[in-house]
N, C-alpha and C positions, 0 to 999 in steps of 0.2 A: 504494500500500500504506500503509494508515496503519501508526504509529510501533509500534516494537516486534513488530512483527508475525513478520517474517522472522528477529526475532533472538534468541538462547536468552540468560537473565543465566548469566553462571559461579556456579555454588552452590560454594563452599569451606567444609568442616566446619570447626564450631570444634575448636581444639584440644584432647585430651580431656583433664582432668586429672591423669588414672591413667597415660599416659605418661609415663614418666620418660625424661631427655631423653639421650643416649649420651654415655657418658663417652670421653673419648679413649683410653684403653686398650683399650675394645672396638672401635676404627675402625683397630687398626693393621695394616700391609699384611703379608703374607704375608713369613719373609726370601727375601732372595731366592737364596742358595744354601741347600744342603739343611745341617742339622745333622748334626754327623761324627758317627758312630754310637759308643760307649763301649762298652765292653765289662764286665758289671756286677764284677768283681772289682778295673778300676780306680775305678769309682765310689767305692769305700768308701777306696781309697787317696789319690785327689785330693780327699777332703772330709778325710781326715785333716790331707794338707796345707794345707789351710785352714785350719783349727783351728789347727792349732800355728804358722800364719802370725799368726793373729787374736791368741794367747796371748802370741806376741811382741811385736807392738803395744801391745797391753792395757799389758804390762810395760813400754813404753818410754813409754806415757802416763803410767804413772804417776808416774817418775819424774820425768819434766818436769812435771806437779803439785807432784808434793813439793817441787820448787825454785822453782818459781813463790810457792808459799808460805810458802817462809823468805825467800823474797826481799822478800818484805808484809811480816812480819814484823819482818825488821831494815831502819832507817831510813836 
């Protein structure tokens, strides 16, 4: 048999360049237990207490700000 005869070349596409390539956020696995189901009247009461979780913070950052910079200020 002459050369090449019996045998196919692999053709691979080039890549196109309209693919965009997947971000790791769209490759994540499924969880693997199920999400506990809420019931929507606490929804609006556990994001309250977020907020007013968040509104504490805010206020204790600030603080610690304002001392951080009288602290620069005097030598």
């Amino acid at each position: 048999m002459p050369e090449g005869q019996g045998e196919k070349k692999a053709v691979f596409p080039s890549p196109s360049p309209f693919i965009r390539p997947e971000r790791p956020e769209e490759r994540r696995w499924p969880s693997p237990t199920p999400l506990p189901t809420v019931p929507t009247e606490d929804v609006g009461k556990v994001l309250k207490q977020i907020l007013n979780r968040l509104d504490a913070i805010e206020k204790r950052l600030e603080k610690i700000e304002k001392m951080l910079i009288e602290k620069q200020l005097t030598p």
